[in-house]
C-alpha positions in Angstrom: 137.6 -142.1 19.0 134.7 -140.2 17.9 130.9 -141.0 17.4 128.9 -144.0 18.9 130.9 -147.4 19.2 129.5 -150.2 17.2 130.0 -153.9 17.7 130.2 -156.3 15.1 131.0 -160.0 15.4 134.2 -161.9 13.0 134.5 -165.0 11.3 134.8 -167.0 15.0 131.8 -165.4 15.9 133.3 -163.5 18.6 132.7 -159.5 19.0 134.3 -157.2 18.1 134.6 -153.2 18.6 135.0 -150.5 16.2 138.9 -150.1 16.7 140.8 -150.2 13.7 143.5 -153.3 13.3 147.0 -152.5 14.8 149.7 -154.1 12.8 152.9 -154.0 14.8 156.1 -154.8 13.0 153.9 -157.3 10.4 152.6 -158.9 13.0 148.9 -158.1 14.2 148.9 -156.5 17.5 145.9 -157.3 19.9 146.9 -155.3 22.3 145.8 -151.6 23.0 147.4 -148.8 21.2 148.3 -147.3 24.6 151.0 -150.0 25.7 153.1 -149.4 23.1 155.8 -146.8 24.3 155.8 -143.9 21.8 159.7 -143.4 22.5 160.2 -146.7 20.6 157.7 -146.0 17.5 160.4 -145.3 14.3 156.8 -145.5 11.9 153.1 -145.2 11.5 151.2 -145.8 8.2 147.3 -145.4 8.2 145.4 -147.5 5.9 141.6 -146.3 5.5 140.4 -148.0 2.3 139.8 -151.1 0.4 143.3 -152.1 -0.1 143.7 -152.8 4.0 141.0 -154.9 3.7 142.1 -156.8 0.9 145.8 -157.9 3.2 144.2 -158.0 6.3 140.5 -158.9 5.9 137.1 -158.7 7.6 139.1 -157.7 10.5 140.3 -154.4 8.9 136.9 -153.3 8.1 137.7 -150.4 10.8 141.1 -149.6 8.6 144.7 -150.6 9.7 147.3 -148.4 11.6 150.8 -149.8 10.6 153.9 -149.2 13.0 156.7 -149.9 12.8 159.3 -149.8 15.5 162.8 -148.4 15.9 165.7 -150.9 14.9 169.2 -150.1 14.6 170.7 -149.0 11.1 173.0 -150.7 8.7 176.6 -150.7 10.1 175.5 -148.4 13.0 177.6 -148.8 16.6 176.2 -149.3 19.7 173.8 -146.2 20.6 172.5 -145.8 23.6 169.4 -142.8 24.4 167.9 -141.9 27.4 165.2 -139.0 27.7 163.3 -138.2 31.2 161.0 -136.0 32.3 158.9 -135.2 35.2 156.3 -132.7 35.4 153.9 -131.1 38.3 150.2 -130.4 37.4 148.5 -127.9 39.6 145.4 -125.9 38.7 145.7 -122.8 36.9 141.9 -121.3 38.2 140.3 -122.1 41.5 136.4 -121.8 43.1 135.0 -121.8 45.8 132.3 -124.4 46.6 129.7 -124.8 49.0 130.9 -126.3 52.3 129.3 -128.1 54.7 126.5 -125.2 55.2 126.2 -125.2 51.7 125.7 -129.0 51.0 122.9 -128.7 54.0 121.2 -125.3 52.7 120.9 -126.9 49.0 119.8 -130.3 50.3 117.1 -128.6 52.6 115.8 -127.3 49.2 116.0 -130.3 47.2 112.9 -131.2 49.6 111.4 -127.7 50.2 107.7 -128.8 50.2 108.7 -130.7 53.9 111.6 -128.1 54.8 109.9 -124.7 54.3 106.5 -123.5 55.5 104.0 -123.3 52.7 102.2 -121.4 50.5 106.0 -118.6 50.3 108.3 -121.2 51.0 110.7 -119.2 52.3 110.8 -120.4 56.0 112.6 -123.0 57.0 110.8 -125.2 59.5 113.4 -125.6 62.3 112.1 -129.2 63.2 113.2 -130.3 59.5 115.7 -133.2 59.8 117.5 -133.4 56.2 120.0 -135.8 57.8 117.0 -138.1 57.5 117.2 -138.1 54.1 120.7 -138.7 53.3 121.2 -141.6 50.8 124.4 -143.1 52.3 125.7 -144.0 55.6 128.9 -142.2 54.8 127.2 -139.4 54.5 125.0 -139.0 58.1 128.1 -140.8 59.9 130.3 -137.5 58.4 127.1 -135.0 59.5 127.2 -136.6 63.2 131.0 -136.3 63.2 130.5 -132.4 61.8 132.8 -133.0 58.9 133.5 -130.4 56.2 135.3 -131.5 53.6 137.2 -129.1 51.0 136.3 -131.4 47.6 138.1 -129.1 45.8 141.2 -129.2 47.8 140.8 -133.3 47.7 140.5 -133.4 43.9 143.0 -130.4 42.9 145.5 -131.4 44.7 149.5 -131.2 43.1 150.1 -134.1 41.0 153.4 -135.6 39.3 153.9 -137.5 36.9 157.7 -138.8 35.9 158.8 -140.9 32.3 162.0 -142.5 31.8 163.0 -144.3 28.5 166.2 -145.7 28.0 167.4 -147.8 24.6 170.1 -149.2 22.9 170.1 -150.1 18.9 172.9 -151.5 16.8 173.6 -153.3 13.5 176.7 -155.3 12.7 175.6 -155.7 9.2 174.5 -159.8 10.1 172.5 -158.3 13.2 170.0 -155.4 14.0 168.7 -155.0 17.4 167.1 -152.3 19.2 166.2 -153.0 23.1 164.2 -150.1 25.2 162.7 -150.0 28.7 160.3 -147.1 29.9 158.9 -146.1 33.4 155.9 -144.1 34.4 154.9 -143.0 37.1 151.9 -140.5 38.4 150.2 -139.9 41.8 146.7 -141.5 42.2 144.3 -139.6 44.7 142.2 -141.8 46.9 138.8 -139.8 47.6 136.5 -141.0 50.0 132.5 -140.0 50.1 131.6 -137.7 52.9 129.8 -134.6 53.6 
């Protein structure tokens, strides 16, 4: 979505965003676009002008996306599909950022009128105690410990991700059906705030 977000409130007086109406198989989704597996998608229709809002409503005001999902076609056996995939994510360019020397060297200057000897500022007063100034307890508990952490290394680490749909449609002529499961899965990082 693009621009600013604006809120508006409906005919029960409850607010609403500036997400367009989601009309799943003629029935109005309220749901988020995202939970609907694109494997079982057959159709999407966009409706942008007045004639949305004349079927749907105040509540189409932001336009209508139409979908329609797979079903199985007329006189069609049994067919059963299964796509899969899994990927690894690793990044393509790395840098190289200030380590624990670093994070002390920039924070001395973030309060160089106490940490350096006036008028050049250049000299760093050796009784200067920047650990005093740390904003968390995370932080000074990781100082006292002498931990370095390599933050690029915690947040560029490999990832996966794996997505499995399966389905089955079918139409006897007096019956259409069309059944699908899916599976995701990705790795999480847990990061935890230190020096």
């Amino acid at each position: 979505m693009r621009g600013r977000n604006t809120f508006a409130v409906d005919d029960d007086g409850d607010l609403t965003g500036s997400d367009p109406l989601i009309v799943l198989d003629g029935v109005i989704y309220r749901g988020s676009l995202a939970d609907i597996n694109p494997a079982d998608i057959g159709t999407i229709d966009v409706l942008k002008d007045a004639s949305s809002q004349a079927i749907y409503g105040s509540q189409a005001a932001n336009g209508v996306i139409l979908i329609t999902s797979k079903s199985g076609k007329t006189n069609q056996k049994p067919v059963i599909n299964f796509s899969s995939f899994y990927s690894i994510e690793t990044p393509a360019n790395t840098l190289t950022p200030a380590g624990r020397d670093g994070f002390l060297e920039h924070y001395n200057k973030i309060f160089y009128e106490e940490a350096y000897l006036a008028p050049e500022y250049t000299q760093l007063i050796l009784t200067f105690d920047s650990s005093a100034r740390f904003p968390y307890q995370s932080i000074l508990d990781g100082f006292n410990n002498g931990t370095n952490t390599d933050w690029l290394d915690v947040v560029s680490q490999s990832a996966h991700t794996q997505n499995t749909n399966i389905s089955m449609a079918g139409n006897s002529g007096k019956t259409s059906y069309f059944l699908s499961a899916g599976y995701i899965e990705s790795k999480r990082l847990e990061i935890k705030r230190s020096i």
